[in-house]
N, C-alpha and C positions, 0 to 999 in steps of 0.2 A: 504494500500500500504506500505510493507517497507521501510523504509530508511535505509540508511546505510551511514558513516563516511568515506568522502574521504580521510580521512588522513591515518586512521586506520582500515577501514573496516566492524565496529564492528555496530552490528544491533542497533538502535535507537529508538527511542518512536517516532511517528510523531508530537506531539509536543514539542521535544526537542530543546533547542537551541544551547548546549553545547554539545560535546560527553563526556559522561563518562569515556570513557577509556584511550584517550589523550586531553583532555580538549578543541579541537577545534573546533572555534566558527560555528554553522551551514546556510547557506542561509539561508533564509523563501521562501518556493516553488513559483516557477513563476506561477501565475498568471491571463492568460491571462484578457485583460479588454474585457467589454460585449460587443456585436456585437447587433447593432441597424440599419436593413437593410433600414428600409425607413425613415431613420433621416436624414438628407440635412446635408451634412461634408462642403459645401462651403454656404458662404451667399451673396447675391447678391446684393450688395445696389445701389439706382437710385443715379445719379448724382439729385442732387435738389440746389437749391439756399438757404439757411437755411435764418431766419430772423434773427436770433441772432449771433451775432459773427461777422458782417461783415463790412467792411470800405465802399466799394463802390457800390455794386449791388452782392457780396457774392459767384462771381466766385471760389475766388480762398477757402475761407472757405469751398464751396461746394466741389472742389476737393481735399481737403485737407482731410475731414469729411470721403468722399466715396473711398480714399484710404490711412487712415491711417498715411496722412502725417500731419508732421510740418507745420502750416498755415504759419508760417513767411517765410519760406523755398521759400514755394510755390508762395510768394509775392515778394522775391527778387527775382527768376528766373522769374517771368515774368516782372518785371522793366526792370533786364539786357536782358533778349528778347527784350524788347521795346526799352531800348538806344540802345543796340548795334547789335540788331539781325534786321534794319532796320524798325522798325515798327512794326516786327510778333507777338511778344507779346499782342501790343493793338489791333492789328487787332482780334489774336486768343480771347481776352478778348473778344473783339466785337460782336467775334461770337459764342462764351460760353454766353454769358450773354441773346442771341435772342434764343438760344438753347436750354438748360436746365431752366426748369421748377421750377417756385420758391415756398417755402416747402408752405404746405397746411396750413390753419388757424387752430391753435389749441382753438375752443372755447368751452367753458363750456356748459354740458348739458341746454336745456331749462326747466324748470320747468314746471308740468303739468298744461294743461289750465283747469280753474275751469269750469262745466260744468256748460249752458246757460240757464238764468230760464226758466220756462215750461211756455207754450205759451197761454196767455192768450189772449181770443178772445175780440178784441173792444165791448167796453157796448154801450147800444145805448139808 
């Protein structure tokens, strides 16, 4: 494909960076990035109650976790719901907390069970 020198015209090498003829500097050709049709562009995460990270039963850690926010953030707007939004904060705790499902036990593989000696029949 040719290039050519927006400034001056003048044909180019495709890997040039400079134009020869008035010395101006060249873009690097766009681009485009690759296109991956069944690659998920959004991710979806569960609200879950995490085990680590939490002060009381891990509401607001959980909804802080599954959308990217500030835990602290997340703890004073529900305080000031609770003092001054009549209750709706605790209540909505209340009902985040019987809702959302708290995260799964992470435990370590078991190791394999030794296999059971061979069976030896009663002597008599």
């Amino acid at each position: 494909m040719a290039v050519f020198c927006r400034s001056c015209g003048k044909s180019l090498a495709d890997d040039a960076r400079f134009c020869p003829g008035c010395g101006a500097q060249m873009q690097p050709p766009f681009v485009p990035p690759p296109y991956y049709p069944n690659y998920p562009t959004t991710s979806v995460t569960r609200l879950v109650r995490p085990r680590m990270g939490r002060m009381i039963a891990g509401v607001c850690q959980g909804l802080a976790d599954a959308y990217a926010w500030d835990v602290v953030w997340v703890r004073v707007i529900t305080v000031l719901l609770t003092v001054f939004g009549g209750g709706s904060g605790l209540l909505a705790y209340i009902i985040f907390w019987i809702v959302m499902p708290e995260e799964p036990l992470m435990l370590p593989p078991m190791p394999p069970m030794p296999p059971p000696p061979p069976y030896q029949p009663p002597s008599q």
